[in-house]
C-alpha positions as CSV (number, residue, x, y, z in Angstrom):
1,X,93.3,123.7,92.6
2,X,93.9,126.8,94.5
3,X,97.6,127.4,94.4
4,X,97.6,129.2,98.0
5,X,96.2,126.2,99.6
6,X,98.4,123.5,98.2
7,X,101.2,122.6,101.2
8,X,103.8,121.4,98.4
9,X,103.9,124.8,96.6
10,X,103.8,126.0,100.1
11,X,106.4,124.0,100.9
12,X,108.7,124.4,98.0
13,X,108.1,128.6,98.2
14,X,109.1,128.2,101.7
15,X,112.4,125.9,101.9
16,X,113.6,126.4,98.8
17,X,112.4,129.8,96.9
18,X,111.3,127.1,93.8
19,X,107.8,127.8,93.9
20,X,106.5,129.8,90.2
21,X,105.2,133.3,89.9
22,X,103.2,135.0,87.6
23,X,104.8,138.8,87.5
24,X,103.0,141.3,85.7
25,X,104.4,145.2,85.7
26,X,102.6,148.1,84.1
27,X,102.6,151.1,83.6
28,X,102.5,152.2,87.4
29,X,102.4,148.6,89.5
30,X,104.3,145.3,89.4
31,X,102.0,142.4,90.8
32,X,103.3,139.1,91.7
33,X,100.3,135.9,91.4
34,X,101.2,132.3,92.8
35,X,102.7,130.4,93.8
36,X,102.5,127.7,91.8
37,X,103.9,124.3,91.3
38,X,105.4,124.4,87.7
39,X,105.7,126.6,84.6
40,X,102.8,125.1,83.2
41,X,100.1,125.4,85.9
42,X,101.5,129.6,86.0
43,X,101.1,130.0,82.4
44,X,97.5,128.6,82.5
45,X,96.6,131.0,84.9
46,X,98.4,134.4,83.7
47,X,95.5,135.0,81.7
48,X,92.7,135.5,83.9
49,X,95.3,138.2,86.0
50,X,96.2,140.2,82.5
51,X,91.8,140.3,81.9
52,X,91.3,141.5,84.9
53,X,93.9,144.1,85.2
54,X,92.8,145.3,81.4
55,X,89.8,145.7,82.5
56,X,90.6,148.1,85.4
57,X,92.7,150.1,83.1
58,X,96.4,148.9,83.2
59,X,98.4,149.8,80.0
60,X,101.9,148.5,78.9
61,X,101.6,145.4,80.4
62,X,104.3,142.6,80.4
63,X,104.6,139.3,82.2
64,X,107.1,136.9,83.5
65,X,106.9,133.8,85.3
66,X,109.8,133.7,87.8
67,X,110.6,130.9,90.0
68,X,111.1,132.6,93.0
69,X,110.4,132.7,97.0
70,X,107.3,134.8,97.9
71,X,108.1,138.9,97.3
72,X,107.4,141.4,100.1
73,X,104.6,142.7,98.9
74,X,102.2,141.4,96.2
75,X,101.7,144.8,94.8
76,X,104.3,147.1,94.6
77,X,103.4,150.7,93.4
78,X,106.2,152.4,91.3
79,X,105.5,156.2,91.5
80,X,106.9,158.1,88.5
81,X,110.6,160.2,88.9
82,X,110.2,163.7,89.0
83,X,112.1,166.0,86.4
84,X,113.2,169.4,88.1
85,X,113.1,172.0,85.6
């Protein structure tokens, strides 16, 4: 089932922030996946996002899954702090 399309998860991320992300940072992004119903349905499928971002390169990747209302922006690019010297 297509998470986006489903009007209960649409409903519950709307009305009540309830609705279940998948949020994966790395090394220079944080991406948010969903939303889904439950726990369960996120968890089953984290795995396909973590392949697919391996495979473009991403390094020190963790994952949460966060019941939350939709985030701003589905990718959000963290640019490194600059030292002065």
């Amino acid at each position: 089932m297509d998470p986006v399309g489903n009007p209960l998860v649409w409903l519950l991320d709307r009305l009540r922030g309830l609705a279940v992300w998948v949020e994966i940072t790395t090394d220079d992004c944080t991406y948010y996946y969903g939303p889904f119903a439950s726990e369960k349905e996120a968890e089953a499928h984290k795995g396909r996002y973590i392949a697919d971002l391996k495979a473009e390169g991403a390094e020190k990747i963790e994952v949460q899954i966060k019941k939350m209302r939709q985030p701003q922006s589905l990718t959000v690019v963290c640019t490194p702090s600059r030292v002065r010297s």
